[in-house]
Steps between C-alpha positions, in 0.01 A plus 500: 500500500345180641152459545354558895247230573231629629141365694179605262169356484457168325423503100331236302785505282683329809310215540759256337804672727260441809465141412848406411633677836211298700675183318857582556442578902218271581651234678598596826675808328655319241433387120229268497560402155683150627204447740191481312398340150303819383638799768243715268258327791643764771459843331155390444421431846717821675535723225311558221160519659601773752564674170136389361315592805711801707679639225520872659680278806748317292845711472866423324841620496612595148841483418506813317430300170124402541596199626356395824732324725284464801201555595218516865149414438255408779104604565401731746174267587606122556176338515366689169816398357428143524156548414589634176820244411239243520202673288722725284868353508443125489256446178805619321753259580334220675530304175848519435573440841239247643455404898695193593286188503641393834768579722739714329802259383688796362617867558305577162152336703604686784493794403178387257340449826548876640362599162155345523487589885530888504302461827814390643572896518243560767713471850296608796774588691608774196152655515630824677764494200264503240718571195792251409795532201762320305845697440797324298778664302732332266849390660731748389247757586489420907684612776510820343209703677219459215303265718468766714349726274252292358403413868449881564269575206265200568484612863427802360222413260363294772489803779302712211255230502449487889641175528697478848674205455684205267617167524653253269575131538832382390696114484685530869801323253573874331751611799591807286127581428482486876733708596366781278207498634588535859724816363198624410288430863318212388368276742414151576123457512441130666251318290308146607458384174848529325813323568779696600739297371352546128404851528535812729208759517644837541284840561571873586342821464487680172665844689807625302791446788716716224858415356673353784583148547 
């Protein structure tokens, strides 16, 4: 028989699957490995320390093998969150990855630059939405009603915490990305200080609306 996949909370024992699917789906849905000099620069920044500091709200899909082949992590407290990347988080990697000196001249000091500013995460227009995630899967394993899943069971960790609603922040480039999310009643949540052209702020409740599309 083949293995099911299946959703199951995150292991430590994942943490290399979790960073190579951040790597192979990080630019604007696609392999970022072309893109950047060191790619290992983007599962630090919206990966690995969702796993460091809300482990119990970090959850996979397992292929049936161990092997986790996507993944949703978020925080249900945004402003904590940031708090934390930048007292607990950043003192880990700042020195592998240091701020840009100037303006960034690359995608690798772009995204260096959203490393050293987790304050960036602090939106006032997403303070009703006070949690946010991050949800990618692997290619092969899309389109086939997995995203889904892991989407209901961080709703549902979120509702047992009291938390009423979500949002997330994605490149407005990922038209697939998109298009998921509005399956899923996602929003748009209009914010002053963001272009729209870069990147689309998103938001719904955390209510369970069931299976249907």
């Amino acid at each position: 028989m083949n293995p099911t996949a299946s959703v199951r909370p995150y292991r430590p024992a994942d943490a290399a699957d979790l960073d190579d699917i951040c790597i192979r789906t990080a630019h604007n849905g696609r392999d970022s490995r072309p893109v950047y000099a060191d790619p290992a620069i983007l599962p630090a920044i919206f990966a690995a320390p969702y796993v460091h500091l809300d482990p119990d709200l970090a959850f996979v899909l397992d292929d049936g093998e161990g092997r986790a082949v996507g993944y949703v992590l978020g925080t249900a407290d945004t402003p904590r969150f940031a708090e934390e990347f930048r007292t607990k988080w950043l003192p880990r990697v700042a020195d592998r990855y240091p701020a840009p000196a100037g303006p960034p001249g690359t995608p690798d000091e772009v995204m260096a630059g959203l490393l050293h500013d987790p304050e960036r995460m602090i939106v006032p227009e997403l303070a009703a939405y006070p949690a946010h995630l991050h949800i990618d899967l692997l290619p092969e394993w899309q389109g086939r009603g997995h995203g889904r899943e892991l989407m209901r069971r961080f709703w549902e960790a979120l509702r047992e915490r009291g938390v009423p609603a979500v949002h997330l922040v994605m490149a407005t480039a990922n038209t697939p990305a998109r298009a998921f999310y509005d399956r899923l009643g996602f929003h748009v949540i209009e914010a002053a200080g963001l272009d729209p052209a870069d990147v689309t702020c998103l938001g719904r409740t955390t209510r369970d609306p069931g299976r249907q599309s």
